[in-house]
BALOBA-1460 file (C-alpha; in Angstrom, 3 decimals):
// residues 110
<rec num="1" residu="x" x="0.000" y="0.000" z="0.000"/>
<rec num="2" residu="x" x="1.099" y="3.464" z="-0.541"/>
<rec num="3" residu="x" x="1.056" y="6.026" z="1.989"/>
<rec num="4" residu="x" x="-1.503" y="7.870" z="0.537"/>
<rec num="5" residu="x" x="-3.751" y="5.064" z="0.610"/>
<rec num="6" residu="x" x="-2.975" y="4.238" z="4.197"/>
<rec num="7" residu="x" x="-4.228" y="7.841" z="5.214"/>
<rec num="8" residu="x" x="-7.333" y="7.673" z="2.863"/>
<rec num="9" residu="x" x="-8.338" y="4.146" z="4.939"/>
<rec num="10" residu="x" x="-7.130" y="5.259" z="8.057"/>
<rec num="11" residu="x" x="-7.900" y="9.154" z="8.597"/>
<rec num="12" residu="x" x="-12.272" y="8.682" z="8.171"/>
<rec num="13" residu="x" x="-10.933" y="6.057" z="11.148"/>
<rec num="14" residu="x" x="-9.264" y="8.032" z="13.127"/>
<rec num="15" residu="x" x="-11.851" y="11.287" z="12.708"/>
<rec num="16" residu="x" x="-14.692" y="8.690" z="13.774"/>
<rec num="17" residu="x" x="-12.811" y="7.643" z="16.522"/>
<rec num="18" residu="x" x="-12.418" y="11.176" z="17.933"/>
<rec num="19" residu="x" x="-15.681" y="11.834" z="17.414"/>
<rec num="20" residu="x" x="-16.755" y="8.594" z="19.658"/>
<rec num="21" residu="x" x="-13.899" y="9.088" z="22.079"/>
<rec num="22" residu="x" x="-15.580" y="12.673" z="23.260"/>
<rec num="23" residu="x" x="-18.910" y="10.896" z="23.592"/>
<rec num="24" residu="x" x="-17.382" y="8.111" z="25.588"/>
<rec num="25" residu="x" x="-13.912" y="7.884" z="26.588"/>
<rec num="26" residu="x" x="-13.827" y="4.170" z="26.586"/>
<rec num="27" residu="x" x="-12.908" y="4.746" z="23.039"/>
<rec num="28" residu="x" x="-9.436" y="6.299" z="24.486"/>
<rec num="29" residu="x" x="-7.751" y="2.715" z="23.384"/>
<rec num="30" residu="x" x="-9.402" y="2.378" z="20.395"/>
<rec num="31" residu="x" x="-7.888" y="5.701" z="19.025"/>
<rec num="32" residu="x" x="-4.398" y="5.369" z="20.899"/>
<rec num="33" residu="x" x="-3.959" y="2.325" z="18.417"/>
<rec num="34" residu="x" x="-5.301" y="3.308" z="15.358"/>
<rec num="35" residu="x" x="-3.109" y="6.526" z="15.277"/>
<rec num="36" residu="x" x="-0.194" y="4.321" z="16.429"/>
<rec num="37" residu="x" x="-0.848" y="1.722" z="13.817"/>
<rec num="38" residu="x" x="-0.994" y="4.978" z="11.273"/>
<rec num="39" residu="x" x="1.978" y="6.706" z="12.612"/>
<rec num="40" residu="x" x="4.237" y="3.100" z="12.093"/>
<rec num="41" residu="x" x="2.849" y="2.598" z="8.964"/>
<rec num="42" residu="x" x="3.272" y="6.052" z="7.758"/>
<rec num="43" residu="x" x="7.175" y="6.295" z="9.109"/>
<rec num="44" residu="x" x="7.828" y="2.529" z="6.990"/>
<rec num="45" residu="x" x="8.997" y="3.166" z="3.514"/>
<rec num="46" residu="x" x="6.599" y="2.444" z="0.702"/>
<rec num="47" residu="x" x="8.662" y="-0.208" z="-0.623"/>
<rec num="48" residu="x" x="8.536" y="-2.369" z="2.342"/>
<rec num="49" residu="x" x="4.658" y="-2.146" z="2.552"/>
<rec num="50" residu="x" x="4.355" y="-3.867" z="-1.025"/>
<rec num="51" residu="x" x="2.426" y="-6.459" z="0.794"/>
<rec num="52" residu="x" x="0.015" y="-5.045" z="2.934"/>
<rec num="53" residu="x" x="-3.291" y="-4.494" z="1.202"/>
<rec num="54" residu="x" x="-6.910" y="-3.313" z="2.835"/>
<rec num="55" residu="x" x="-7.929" y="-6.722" z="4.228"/>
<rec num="56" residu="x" x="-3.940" y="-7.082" z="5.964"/>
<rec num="57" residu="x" x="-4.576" y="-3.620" z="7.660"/>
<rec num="58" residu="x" x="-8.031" y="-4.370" z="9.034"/>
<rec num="59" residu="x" x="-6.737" y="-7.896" z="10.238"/>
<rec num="60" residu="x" x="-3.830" y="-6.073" z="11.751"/>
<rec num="61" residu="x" x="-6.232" y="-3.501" z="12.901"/>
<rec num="62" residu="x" x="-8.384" y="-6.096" z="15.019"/>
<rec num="63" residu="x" x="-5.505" y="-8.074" z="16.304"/>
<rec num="64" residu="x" x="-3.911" y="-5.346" z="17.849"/>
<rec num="65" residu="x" x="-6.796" y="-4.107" z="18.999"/>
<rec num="66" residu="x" x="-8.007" y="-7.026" z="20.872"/>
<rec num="67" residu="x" x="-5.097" y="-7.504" z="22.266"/>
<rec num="68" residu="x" x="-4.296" y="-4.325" z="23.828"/>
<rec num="69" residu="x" x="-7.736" y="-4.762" z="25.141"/>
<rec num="70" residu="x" x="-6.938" y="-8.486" z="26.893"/>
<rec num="71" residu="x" x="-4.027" y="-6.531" z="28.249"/>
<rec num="72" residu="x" x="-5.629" y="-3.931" z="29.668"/>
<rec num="73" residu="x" x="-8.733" y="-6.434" z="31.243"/>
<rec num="74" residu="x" x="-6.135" y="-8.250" z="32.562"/>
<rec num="75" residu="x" x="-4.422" y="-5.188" z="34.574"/>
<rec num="76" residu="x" x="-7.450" y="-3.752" z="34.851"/>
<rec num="77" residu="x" x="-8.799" y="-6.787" z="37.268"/>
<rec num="78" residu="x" x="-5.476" y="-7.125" z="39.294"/>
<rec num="79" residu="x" x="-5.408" y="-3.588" z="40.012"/>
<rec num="80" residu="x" x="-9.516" y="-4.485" z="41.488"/>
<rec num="81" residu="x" x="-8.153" y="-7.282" z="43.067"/>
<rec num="82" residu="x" x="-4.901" y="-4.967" z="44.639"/>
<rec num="83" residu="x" x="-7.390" y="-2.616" z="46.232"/>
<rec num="84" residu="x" x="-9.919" y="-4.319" z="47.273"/>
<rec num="85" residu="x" x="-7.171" y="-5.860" z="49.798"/>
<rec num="86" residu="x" x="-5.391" y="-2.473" z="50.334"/>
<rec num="87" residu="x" x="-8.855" y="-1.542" z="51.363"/>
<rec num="88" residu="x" x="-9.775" y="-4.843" z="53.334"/>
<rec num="89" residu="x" x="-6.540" y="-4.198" z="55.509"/>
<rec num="90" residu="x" x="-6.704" y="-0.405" z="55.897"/>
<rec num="91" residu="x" x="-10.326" y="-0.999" z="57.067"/>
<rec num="92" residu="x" x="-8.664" y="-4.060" z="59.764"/>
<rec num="93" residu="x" x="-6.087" y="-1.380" z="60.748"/>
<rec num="94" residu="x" x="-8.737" y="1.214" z="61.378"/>
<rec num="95" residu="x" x="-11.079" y="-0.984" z="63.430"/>
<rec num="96" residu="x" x="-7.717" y="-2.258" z="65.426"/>
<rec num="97" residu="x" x="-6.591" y="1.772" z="66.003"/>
<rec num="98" residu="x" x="-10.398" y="2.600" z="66.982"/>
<rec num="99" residu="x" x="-10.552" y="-0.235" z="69.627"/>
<rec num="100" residu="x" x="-7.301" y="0.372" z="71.141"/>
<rec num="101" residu="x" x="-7.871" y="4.386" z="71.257"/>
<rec num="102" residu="x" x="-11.647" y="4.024" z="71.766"/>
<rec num="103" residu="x" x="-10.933" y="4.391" z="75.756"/>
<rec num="104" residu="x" x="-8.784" y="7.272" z="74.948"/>
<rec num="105" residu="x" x="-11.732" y="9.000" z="72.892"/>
<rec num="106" residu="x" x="-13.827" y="8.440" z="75.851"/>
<rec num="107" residu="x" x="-11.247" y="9.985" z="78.543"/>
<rec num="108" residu="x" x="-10.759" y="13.269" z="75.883"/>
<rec num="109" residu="x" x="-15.043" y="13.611" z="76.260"/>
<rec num="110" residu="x" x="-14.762" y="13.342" z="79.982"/>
């Protein structure tokens, strides 16, 4: 593919992308990897993108894409599963703190 024909495919892409990304910004990694998949493609020489035609791109387009988005599930849930025991043990160390200065809050209302 030529570069020319890489930006006719991929600009009405990106521009829709935009357009969905400031009516919901779960689009944000949609976007971040169609421009990056442009900006690659557009910085490799012509002559070394002989191969690629429309149905390669969209392929590469959805593999990447589906990808980045098991990636992102994955941290996603261990980051859930980090807090919810950073929380679980702050909330233990609380309770333990309020029980041992629970006497003291009652002497300080005396």
């Amino acid at each position: 593919m030529t570069h020319e024909q890489i930006a006719a495919y991929m600009q009405p892409k990106l521009q829709d992308a935009f357009n969905d990304l400031m009516d919901d910004v779960t689009q944000a990694n949609r976007i971040a990897v169609l421009a990056k998949i442009y900006h690659e493609l557009y910085d490799t020489p012509e002559d070394k993108l002989d191969w690629l035609d429309e149905e390669e791109l969209k392929e590469m387009i959805l593999t990447i894409y589906y990808s980045v988005n098991r990636q992102r599930h994955a941290v996603t849930s261990a980051v859930a599963k980090e807090v919810k025991k950073y929380v679980k043990s702050s909330y233990k160390d609380w309770k333990l703190l309020k029980a041992m200065t629970g006497d003291l809050d009652e002497e300080d209302e005396e």
